[in-house]
C-alpha positions in Angstrom: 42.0 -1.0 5.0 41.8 -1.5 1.4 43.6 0.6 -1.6 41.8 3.3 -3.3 40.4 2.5 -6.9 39.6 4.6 -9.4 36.0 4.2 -8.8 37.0 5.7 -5.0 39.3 8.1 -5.9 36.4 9.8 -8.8 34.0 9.7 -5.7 36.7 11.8 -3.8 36.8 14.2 -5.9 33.1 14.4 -6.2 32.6 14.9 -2.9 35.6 17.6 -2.1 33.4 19.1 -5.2 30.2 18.8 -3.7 31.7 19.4 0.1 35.0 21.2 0.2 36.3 19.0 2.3 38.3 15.5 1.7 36.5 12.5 2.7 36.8 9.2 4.6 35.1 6.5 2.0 34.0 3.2 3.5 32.2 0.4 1.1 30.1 -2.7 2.3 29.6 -5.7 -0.5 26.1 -7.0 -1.4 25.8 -10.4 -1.6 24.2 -13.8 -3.3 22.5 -16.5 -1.1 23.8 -19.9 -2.2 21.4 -21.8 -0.7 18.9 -20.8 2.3 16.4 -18.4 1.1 13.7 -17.1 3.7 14.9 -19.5 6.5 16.6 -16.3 8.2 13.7 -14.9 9.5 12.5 -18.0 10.8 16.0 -18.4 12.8 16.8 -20.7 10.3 20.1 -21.5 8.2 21.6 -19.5 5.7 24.8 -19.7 3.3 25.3 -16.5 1.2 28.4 -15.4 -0.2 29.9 -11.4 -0.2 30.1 -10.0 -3.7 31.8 -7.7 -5.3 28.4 -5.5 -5.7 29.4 -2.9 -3.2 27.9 0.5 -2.2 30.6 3.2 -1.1 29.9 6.0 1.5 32.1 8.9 2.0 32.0 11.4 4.8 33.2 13.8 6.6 32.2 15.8 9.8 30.4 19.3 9.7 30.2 22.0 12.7 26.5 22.1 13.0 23.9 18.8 13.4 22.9 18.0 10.1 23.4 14.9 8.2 23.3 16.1 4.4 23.0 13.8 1.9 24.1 13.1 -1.5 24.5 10.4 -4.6 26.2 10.1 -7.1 23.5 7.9 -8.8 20.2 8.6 -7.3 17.5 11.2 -7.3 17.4 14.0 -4.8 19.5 15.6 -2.1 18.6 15.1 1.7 18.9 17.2 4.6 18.1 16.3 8.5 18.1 17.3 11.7 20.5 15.2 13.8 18.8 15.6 17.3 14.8 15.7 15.3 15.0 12.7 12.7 11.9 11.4 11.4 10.3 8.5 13.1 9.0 6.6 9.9 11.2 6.2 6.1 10.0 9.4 4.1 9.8 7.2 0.8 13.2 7.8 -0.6 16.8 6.0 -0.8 17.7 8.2 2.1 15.6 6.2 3.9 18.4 2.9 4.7 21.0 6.0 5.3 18.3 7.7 7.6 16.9 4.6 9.4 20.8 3.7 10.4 21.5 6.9 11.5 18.0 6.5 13.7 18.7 3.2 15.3 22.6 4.4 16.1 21.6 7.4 17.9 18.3 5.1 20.2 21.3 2.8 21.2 22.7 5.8 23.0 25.6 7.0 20.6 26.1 10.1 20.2 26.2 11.2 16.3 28.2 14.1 14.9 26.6 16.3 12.1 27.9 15.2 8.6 28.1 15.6 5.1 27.7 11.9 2.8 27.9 10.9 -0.6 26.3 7.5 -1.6 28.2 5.9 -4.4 26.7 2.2 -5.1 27.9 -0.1 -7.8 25.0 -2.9 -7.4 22.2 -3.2 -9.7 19.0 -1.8 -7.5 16.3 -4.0 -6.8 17.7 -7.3 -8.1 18.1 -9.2 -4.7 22.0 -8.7 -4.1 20.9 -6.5 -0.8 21.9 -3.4 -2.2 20.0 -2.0 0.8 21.9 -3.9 3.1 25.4 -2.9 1.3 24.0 0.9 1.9 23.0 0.1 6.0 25.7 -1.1 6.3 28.7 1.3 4.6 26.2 3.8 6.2 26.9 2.1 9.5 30.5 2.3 9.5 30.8 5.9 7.8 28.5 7.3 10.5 30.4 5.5 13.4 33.6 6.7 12.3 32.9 10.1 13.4 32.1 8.9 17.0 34.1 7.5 19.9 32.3 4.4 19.7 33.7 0.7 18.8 30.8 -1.5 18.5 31.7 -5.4 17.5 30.7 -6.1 13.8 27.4 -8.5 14.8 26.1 -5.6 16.6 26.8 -3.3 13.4 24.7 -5.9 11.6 21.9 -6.4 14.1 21.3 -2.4 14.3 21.4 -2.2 10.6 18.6 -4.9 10.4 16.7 -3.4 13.1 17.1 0.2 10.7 15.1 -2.1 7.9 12.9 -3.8 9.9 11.5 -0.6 12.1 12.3 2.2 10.2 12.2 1.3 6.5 9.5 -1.7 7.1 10.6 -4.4 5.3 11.0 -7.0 8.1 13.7 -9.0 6.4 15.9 -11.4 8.4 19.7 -11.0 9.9 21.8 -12.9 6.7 22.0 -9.6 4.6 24.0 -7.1 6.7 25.6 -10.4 8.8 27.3 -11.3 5.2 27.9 -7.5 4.3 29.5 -6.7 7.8 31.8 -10.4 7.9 32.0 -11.8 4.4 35.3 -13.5 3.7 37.5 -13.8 0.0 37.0 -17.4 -1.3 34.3 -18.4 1.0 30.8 -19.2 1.9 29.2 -18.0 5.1 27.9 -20.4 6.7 25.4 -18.4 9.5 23.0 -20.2 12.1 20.7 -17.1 12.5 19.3 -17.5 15.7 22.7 -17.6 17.8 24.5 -15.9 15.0 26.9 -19.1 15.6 28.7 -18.8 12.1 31.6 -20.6 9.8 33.2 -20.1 6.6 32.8 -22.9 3.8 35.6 -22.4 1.1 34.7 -22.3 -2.4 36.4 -24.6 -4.6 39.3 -22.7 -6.8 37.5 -24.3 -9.4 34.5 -22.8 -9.1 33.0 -19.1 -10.5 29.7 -17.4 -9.5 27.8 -16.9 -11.9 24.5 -14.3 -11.4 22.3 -13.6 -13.7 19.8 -10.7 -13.4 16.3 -10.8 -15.1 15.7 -7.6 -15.0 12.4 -7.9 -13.5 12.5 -6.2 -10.5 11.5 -6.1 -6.6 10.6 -4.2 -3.3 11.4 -6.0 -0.3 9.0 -3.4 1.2 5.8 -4.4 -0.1 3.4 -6.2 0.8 4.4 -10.0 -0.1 7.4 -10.5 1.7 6.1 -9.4 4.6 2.6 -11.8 4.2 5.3 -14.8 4.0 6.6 -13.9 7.3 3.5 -13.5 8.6 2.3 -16.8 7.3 5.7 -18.8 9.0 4.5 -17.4 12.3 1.3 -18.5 12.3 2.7 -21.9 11.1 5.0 -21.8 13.7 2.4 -20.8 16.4 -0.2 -23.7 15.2 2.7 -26.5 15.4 3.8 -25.6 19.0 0.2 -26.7 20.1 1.3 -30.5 19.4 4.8 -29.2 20.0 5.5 -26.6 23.3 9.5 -26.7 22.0 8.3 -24.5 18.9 9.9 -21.3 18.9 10.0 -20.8 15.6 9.9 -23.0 12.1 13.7 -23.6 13.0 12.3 -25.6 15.8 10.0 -28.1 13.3 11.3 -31.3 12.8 10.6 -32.8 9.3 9.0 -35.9 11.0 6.8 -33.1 13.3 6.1 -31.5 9.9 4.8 -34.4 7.8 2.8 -35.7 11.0 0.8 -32.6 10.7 0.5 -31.1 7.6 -2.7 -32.1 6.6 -4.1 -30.4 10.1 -3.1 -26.9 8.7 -4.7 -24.8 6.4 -3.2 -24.9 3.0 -1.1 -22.3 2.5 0.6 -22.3 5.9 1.5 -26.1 5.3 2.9 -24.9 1.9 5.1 -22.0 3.9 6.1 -24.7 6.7 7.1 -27.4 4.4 9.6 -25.2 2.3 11.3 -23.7 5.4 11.6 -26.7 7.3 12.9 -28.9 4.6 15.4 -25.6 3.2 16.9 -25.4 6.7 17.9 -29.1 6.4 18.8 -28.6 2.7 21.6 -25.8 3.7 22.9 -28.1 6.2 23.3 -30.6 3.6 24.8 -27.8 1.4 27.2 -26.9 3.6 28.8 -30.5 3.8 28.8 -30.9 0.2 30.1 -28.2 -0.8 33.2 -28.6 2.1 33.9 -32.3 0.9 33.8 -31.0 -2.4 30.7 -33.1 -3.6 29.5 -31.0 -6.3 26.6 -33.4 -7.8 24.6 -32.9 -4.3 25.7 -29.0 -3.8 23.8 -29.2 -7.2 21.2 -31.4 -6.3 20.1 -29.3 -3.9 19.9 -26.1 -5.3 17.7 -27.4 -7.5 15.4 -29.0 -5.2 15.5 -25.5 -3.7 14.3 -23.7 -6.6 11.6 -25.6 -7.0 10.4 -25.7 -3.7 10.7 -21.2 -3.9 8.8 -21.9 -7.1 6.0 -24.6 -5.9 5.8 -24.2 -2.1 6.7 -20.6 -1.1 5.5 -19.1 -3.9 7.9 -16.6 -4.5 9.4 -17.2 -8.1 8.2 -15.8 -11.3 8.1 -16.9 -15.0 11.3 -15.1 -15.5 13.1 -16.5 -13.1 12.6 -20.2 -14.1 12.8 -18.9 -17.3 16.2 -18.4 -16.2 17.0 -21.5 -14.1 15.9 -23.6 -16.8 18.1 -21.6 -18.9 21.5 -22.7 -17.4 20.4 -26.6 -17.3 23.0 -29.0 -19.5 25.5 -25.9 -20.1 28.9 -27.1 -20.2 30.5 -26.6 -16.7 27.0 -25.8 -14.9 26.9 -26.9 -11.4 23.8 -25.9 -9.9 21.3 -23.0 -9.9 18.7 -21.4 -7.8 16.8 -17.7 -8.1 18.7 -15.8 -5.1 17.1 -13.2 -2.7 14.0 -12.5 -1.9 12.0 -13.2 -4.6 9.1 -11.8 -7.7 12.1 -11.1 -9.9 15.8 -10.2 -9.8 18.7 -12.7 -10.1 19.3 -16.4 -9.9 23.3 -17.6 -8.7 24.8 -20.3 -10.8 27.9 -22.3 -9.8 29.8 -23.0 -13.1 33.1 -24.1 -13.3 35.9 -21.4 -14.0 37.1 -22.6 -17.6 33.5 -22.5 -18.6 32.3 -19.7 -16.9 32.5 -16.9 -19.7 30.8 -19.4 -22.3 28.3 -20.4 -19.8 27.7 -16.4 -19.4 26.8 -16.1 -23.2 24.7 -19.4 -23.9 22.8 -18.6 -20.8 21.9 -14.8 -21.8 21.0 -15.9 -25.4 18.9 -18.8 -24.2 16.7 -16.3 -21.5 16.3 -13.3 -24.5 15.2 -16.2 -26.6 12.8 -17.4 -24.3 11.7 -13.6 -23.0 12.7 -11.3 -25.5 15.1 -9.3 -22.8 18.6 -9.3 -22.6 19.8 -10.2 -19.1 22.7 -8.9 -17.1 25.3 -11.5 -16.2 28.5 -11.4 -13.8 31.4 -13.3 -13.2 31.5 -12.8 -9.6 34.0 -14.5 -7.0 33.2 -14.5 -3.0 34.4 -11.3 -1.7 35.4 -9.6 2.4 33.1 -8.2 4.1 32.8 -4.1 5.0 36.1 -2.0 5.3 37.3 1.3 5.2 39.8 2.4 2.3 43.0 3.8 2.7 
């Protein structure tokens, strides 16, 4: 268990406001994807990183068998029927809360009726998986009022399958993996398709640094789920010269290139990104463990562009942004981060320049766009806990 900050100890006292009762408060960090982006889905390779962008639950049981709920930021307050949930989201934030609640009770536990207040410190819609963050504090509020004891990768697999089914974004297992197991100092390192995982450490030297565009996303729409659907037809069209072909995990490069020009256009675009980002991430993950920084670099960039050229999911504002941080003092390497049509890009800058880098890198993008970015020092944080 973690100590209470202030930030907990003000949502305490809202709640025993709101509830008349004291609460138990649990938080789950959101998180930035180093390198790896739409590979997870594809039961590809990912290496994001826990940040310190957390979304707190607190709870606390109540006699009858409603789930009632509150925040302390967003719009509305929610009440359900424990044993007659809806089937499908109802278009509301209540929905991640709701679809966890959903999946817990179809995998046979049995749920006790409870009051919640959502406190969440991430900013919405920027690609930091502040809906992740909210399954998955959701997750380990509601459990805490059972008898169950379920291992953390099945926390995170239910919370994804609350996404997927419920809320129907069909994103992949490397948000509420990171959220659930993050560790202090490190990168996570996670094959998603046996959910084999390591930790990379971060060098001391070395800050996060994410800037947000401002423009903003919904994982639900239409687009991200189109790109999944286009990586399954790839995948299905290469296992016809290939019977091995599970997924785009399965393409070689060399199965790749020998075949591109036999797919239609788009899906070759689709293949060629994932299959050559899965290799980049394992190439990531060495460099960044022997400490060779040029490459880590290298290949963030490389992965930007192929987001940008091939997958098709950047936007002027986000190169606007990448291009921003290029030839800062103590600049690393750059990429957007998350899902894509907006929100952030991750930087890795070296501590002593970090704060400059911060400011250069804000007035370059409102030059360039006219808006004034958000932009945090962030450091790799633990995954999900309760506080004491």
């Amino acid at each position: 268990m973690q100590m209470k900050t202030i930030d907990q100890l003000h949502l305490a006292f809202h709640f025993e406001k709101a509830f008349g009762t004291q609460p138990r408060i649990f938080r789950a960090p959101g998180r930035v994807n180093l390198i790896g982006e739409h590979t997870d889905y594809n039961d590809g390779y990912v290496m994001p990183a826990a940040v310190g962008f957390s979304t707190y639950v607190a709870i606390a049981p109540r006699p009858d068998r409603k789930l009632v709920i509150h925040s302390k930021e967003f719009p509305g307050n929610f009440e359900f029927d424990l044993d007659h949930l809806p089937e499908k989201r109802v278009g509301a934030w209540c929905d991640y809360v709701v679809g966890v609640a959903s999946v817990l009770r179809q995998s046979g536990i049995e749920l006790a009726g409870a009051n919640l207040l959502v406190h969440g410190k991430g900013p919405i819609g920027a690609g930091l998986s502040s809906s992740a963050a909210l399954e998955v504090s959701s997750a380990f509020a509601l459990l805490s009022l059972t008898d169950a004891s379920l291992p953390l990768p099945e926390v995170a697999q239910l919370c994804r399958q609350a996404e997927n089914n419920f809320v129907g974004a069909r994103v992949g297992i490397m948000d509420q993996f990171v959220s659930c197991m993050g560790k202090a100092g490190h990168a996570f390192f996670l094959d998603c398709r046996s959910l084999d995982f390591r930790f990379v450490p971060i060098p001391a030297g070395l800050q996060l640094v994410v800037c947000n565009t401002l423009v903003k996303h919904d994982l639900a729409t239409g687009a991200y789920n189109t790109r999944r659907e286009e990586c399954e037809e790839g995948a299905r069209l290469l296992a016809s010269w290939d019977p091995a072909v599970r997924a785009l995990r399965d393409v070689s490069v060399e199965l790749l290139d020998c075949h591109i020009h036999d797919l239609p256009p788009i899906i070759g675009k689709r293949c060629s990104h994932v299959v050559r980002e899965n290799q980049r991430t394992l190439d990531a993950a060495r460099a960044l463990a022997d400490g060779d920084l040029a490459r880590v670099g290298d290949l963030m960039r490389d992965s930007h562009n192929s987001l940008r050229d091939l997958y098709e999911v950047s936007c002027k504002e986000l190169d606007t942004m990448v291009e921003a941080a290029q030839n800062l003092p103590g600049f690393v390497g750059g990429r957007m981060t998350g899902g894509g049509f907006g929100g952030c890009t991750v930087n890795l800058v070296r501590k002593e320049n970090a704060e400059d880098f911060a400011k250069q890198i804000a007035e370059r993008y409102r030059e360039a766009t006219g808006i004034r970015p958000q932009v945090y020092l962030c450091t790799a944080e633990d995954g999900a806990s309760e506080l004491n």
